[in-house]
Structures are given as C-alpha cells and as structure tokens.
FIMAR-9751 format. One record per residue (C-alpha): x, y, z. Coordinates in steps of 0.05 Angstrom, whole numbers, plus 32768, in hexadecimal, padded with zeros to 4 digits. Layout:
BEGIN
XYZ
...
This chain:
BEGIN
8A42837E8748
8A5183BF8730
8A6083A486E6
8A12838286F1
89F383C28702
8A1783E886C6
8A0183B3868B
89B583C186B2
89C08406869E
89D783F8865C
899A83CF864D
896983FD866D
89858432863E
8987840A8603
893D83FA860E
892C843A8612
8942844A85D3
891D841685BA
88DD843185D9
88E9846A85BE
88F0845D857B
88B484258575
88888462859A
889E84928568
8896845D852B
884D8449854F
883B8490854C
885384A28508
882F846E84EB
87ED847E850E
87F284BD84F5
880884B884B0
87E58481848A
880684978442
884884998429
887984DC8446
887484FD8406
883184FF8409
880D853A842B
87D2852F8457
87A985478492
87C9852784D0
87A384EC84E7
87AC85058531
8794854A8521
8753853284F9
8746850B853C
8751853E8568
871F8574853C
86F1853B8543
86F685398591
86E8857D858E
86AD857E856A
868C85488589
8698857285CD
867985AA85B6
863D8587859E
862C855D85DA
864885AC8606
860B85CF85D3
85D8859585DF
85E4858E8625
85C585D9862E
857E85C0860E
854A85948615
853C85508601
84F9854985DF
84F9850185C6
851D8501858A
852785498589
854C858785B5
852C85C885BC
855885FE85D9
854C864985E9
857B868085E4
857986CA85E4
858186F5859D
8574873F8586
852F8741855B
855C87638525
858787278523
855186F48515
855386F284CE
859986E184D2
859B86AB8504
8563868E84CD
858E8699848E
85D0867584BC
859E863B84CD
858286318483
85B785FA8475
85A285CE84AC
856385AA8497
854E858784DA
855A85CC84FC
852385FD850F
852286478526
84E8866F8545
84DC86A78568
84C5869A85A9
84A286E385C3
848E870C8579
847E874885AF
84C2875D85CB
849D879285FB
847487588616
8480874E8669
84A38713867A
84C886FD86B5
850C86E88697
8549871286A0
856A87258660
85B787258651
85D08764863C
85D6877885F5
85F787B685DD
85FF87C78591
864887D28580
866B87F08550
86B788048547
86AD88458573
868B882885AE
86B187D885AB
86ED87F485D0
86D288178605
869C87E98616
86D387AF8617
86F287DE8653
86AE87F38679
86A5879F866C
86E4878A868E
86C787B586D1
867E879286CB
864987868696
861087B4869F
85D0878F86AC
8595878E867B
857587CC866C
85A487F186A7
85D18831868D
860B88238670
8646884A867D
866888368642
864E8883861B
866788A6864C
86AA88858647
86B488958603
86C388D78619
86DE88D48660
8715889B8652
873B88C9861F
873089098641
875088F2867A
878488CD865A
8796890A8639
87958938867A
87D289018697
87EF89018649
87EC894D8637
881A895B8603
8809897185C4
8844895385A6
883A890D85C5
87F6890E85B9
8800891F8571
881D88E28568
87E388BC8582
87B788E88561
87DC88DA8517
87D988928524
879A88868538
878888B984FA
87B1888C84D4
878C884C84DF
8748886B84D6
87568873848E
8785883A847E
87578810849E
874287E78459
879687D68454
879C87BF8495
875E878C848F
87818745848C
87C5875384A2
87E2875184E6
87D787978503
8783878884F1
8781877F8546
879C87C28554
875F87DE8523
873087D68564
87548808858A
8757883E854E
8729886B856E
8735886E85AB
877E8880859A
876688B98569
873F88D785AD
876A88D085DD
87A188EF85A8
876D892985A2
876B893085E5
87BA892C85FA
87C6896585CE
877D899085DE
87A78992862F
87E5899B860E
87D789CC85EE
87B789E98630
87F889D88659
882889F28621
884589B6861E
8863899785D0
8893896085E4
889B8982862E
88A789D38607
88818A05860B
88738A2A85D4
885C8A7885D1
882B8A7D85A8
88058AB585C2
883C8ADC85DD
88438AE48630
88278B0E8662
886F8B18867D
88AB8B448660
88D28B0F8654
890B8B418635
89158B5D868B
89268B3586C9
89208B6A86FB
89358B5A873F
89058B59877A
89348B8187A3
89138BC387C9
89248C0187BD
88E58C2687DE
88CD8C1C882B
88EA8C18886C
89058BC9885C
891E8BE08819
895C8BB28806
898A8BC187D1
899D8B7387BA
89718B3687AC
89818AF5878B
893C8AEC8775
89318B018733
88ED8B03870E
88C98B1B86C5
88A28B5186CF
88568B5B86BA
88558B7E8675
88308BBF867B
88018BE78656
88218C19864F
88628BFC8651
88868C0E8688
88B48BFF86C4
889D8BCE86FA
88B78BD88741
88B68BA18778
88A78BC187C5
88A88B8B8801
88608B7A8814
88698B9F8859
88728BE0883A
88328BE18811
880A8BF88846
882D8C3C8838
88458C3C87EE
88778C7187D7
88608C9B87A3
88A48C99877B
888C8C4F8767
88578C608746
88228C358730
88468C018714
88648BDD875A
88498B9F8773
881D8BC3879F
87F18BE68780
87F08BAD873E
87B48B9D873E
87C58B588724
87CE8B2E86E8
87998B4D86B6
87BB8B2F867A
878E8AF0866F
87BB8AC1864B
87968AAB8604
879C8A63860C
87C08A308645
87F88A408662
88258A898662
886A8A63864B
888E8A958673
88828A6886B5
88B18A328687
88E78A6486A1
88CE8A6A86E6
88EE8A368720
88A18A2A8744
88948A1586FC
888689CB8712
886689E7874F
88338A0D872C
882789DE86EC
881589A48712
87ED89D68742
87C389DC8709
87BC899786F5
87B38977872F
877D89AA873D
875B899886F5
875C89528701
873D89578747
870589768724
86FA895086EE
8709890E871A
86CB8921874D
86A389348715
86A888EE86F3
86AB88C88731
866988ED8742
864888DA86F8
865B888C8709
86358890874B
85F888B48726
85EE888086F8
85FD8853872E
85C2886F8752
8597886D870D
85A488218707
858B88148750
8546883E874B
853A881C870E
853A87D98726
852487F78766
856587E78796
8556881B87CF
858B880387FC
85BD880987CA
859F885287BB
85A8886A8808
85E588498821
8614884287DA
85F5888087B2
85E588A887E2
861A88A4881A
8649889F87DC
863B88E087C7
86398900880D
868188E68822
869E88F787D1
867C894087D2
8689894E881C
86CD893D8811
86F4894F87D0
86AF896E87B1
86BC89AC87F0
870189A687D2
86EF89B5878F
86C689E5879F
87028A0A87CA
87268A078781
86EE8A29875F
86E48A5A8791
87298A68879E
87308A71874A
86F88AA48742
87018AC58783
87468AD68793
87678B088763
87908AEF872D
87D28B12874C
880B8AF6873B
88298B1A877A
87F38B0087AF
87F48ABE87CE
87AC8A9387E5
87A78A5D8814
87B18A1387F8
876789F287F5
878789B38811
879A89DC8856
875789FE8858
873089B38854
C-alpha cells in the first residue's frame, strides 16, 4: 500500500515536470516566432498594446453619440487652445473640429469644469490647494494666496537661517541649472523648485528674527545687556535687604554707563536715595530697542525656552487666526456669488463669530498686552491665556 501511494507521487511529480516544460515550450513558441538570435517585439506584448488600444477606443467612443455612420462628441477647451486641438487633429482625415459657442460671454446653462492657467510658479501650489478640493468654475481660488502663506508658515515652524539657507541654495540652484537637469532623473524634483527657494527665503527671514543659524545666535547688533557683569540680585537697600542670592543676572547697559542696583519689589514704595537712579525701581524699563530679532543675551538666560517659544507661539496664533479668517472670507465670497445664503449665515458667519470670539479676543489680549504694558524687563503681566 504504502509502496502504491509513493510510485503515485512519483508519477504525479514527474508529470508535472512535464507540464511544465510543454507550458513553457507552448509559450515560448507563441511568443517568439523567429529564431533566438533574432531580436523582435514580443508577440505577447504586441497583443497586449493591442488590447489596450482597442479599450481605449471603444472607453473614448462610448462617451459620444452615434449618428449613423458617424460619432459626434462634445468636450470642454480654452478658446486659446483651439487652434491647437485643430493643428493635433490635421492628420486625421475623417475627423472634424468646431467650435460649438464663437461667443464665450454668451449665457448658457451648462456648468463649466474649472480651468486655471499654470505655469512653474503656480503648478505646485495649486497641486496642494487641489488635493483639499478643486475650486468650482469661476469661484476664488485660493491657490494665490497660498503662494505666499504655505512658505511663510513653513518658515515660522523652520526658522533658521542656517537650515533655511540650505533650502534656499538648493532651490536657487535648480532655478538656474534647470536646462541640465531636463531629461535626467532629478527633472521631477524641478516642479517643486520654487516653492523650496520660498520657503528657504522664508526659514532664514524668522531666523534671522529668532537669532537662530543652526540653533546659535549670533550678535550682530550688539545687546542691550552688559554682558561683561553678572550682578547678583541680592539686596542691599530696604527693610528685607539680604546680603546673598543665587540668582545671578546681566544688567541693563546704561547711558551713561553706570552701576545697576537690584532692591526687592516691596521696598520700592520707599526707595533709598543711596541707589540712585539706576535700581530696578525707578528703571524705567528696557528702552534699548533691539535692531533686529532677538537680544542673544537671553541665549544665556535659563527662561530662554520659556520666553522664545512665548514669542512664537504668540506669532503663530496671530498669523494662524489671520489666515484661518482669509479662508472663511473667501469662503463667504464663493457662497454670495452663487448665492448660498445658508451657507453665508450658519458656516461664514457663525464661523467667524466662534473663531474671533474665541482666539481673535486672544489675539487681541497679545496686541494689547504688547503695546500697552511697559517693556520692563523687571515687571511681570498676566498670561492672555488666564485672562480668556
């Protein structure tokens, strides 16, 4: 029994091989019809481009009409490109083009697919508004303002000047080697060249503003600090005067130079004259307006991640409102026009009312608290987040 099952085996197997072979022999020969040396077009190949092609006639004819011995179909072109549709159709003898409305401000009832003219600029960035929705005919496209917003705000997250040299000098560098890279294998990346030259233009307009090349400042415009003094803050005026502190900080440079005392914020009610004017009292604050960004003295301060992302979580609130605002503008503009009230009151409208009432008050707070308070480095304001 067992020596009956095992020649079954044997015999399945060897006709298996057999199969295989014939099927590969059966195919090699269907495929090839001339001797090995010879190179050819596989047969199986020519077949399956002709599959193809008859699928994609019968897919095209299926979308006209049958007029007797004849198909009319209707499609939607720019006026501009009607000479060339003409010139691509001159080959075809039994094939006729016409315009079928001459007057392209005539009223019809049709709804037109939208068009936009591209270029290597705008492709990019109305690929990205595209991947969100298409615009509708003849509504605002967002795609303008995006040429502009999608950098900026890429380079408020990615503000280094050094980093965003980098993108800057290689987006620069495939703007003008653009005719060498045509027909090789980086001819994709070409689409994206300006956008990386922006938002390398942009990483290093906030680096510059946060101080930042490769994460070090750099002084450029000197410091409103003495950065040659750490005086301590410990009190030697006043009824809580104390005689040793651990906390030691740069003092303002003053004009005149001079020397800076510290006196505990209880005893400025009643300041002692051997302090002079130059005490944290009676400073009236930081009047030394940096030139540009940020003072890189805070790099030596410990609250220095506590007051740079202060500020740039501040700028990004603002700027975030203000171009979630813009969206729901021309939000609103697209639903007059085709005269959507509903969306208008309860999408635009209430929109607006819950963005403004809610983190517009809180930009305002920032503004307010920016151009009200004193600029005292010595003074302390209430966080906007509390006071909402």
């Amino acid at each position: 029994m067992i020596s009956e099952t095992q020649r079954s085996i044997l015999d399945s197997e060897r006709m298996l091989k057999i199969s295989r072979r014939q099927l590969k022999e059966y195919l090699y020969s269907l495929n090839y019809t001339k001797d090995k040396s010879e190179k050819e077009v596989s047969t199986l190949e020519v077949h399956k481009w002709l599959v193809a092609k008859e699928k994609a006639i019968y897919n095209a004819l299926n979308m006209m009409k049958s007029r007797k011995a004849t198909y009319i179909g209707f499609l939607w072109a720019p006026y501009e490109m009607q000479t060339m549709i003409n010139e691509g159709l001159r080959n075809f003898q039994t094939t006729e083009f016409s315009c079928y409305r001459n007057n392209p401000d005539e009223p019809h009832q049709l709804n037109p697919p939208t068009f936009f003219k591209l270029n290597d600029v705008t492709w990019f960035f109305q690929e990205f508004v595209n991947t969100y929705g298409v615009p509708a005919h003849m509504e605002a496209n967002p795609a303008p303002f995006c040429i502009v917003t999608f950098p900026f705000m890429f380079g408020i997250m990615f503000g280094d000047y050094g980093h965003g040299s980098l993108l800057f000098a290689a987006g620069l560098a495939m703007c003008f080697g653009e005719s060498y890279m045509r027909g090789t294998a980086a001819e994709a990346v070409l689409k994206i060249r300006y956008c990386l030259l922006l938002m390398g233009m942009f990483a290093m307009f906030n680096g510059l503003l946060y101080n930042e090349f490769f994460a070090i400042p750099n002084d450029w415009f000197g410091s409103c600090y003495n950065m040659t003094v750490r005086n301590t803050t410990a009190n030697n005026f006043g009824a809580t005067a104390t005689a040793v502190s651990t906390n030691f900080v740069y003092p303002p440079n003053l004009s005149p130079a001079g020397q800076f005392h510290w006196v505990n914020q209880d005893d400025c009610t009643d300041p002692n004259p051997e302090t002079g004017a130059s005490n944290s009292c009676d400073y009236p604050g930081m009047d030394c307006v940096y030139s540009f960004g940020v003072d890189p003295a805070w790099w030596l301060s410990p609250n220095l991640l506590t007051y740079v992302n202060a500020i740039k979580m501040r700028m990004s609130v603002i700027i975030g409102v203000t171009h979630m605002s813009m969206g729901i503008c021309v939000k609103g503009l697209n639903a007059i026009y085709n005269g959507k009230w509903l969306v208008v009151i309860f999408e635009v409208l209430t929109g607006l009312i819950i963005l403004l009432g809610l983190f517009g008050w809180m930009d305002l707070l920032i503004i307010w608290k920016w151009a009200g308070y004193p600029v005292n480095a010595f003074s302390t304001a209430a966080a906007e987040v509390s006071k909402l």
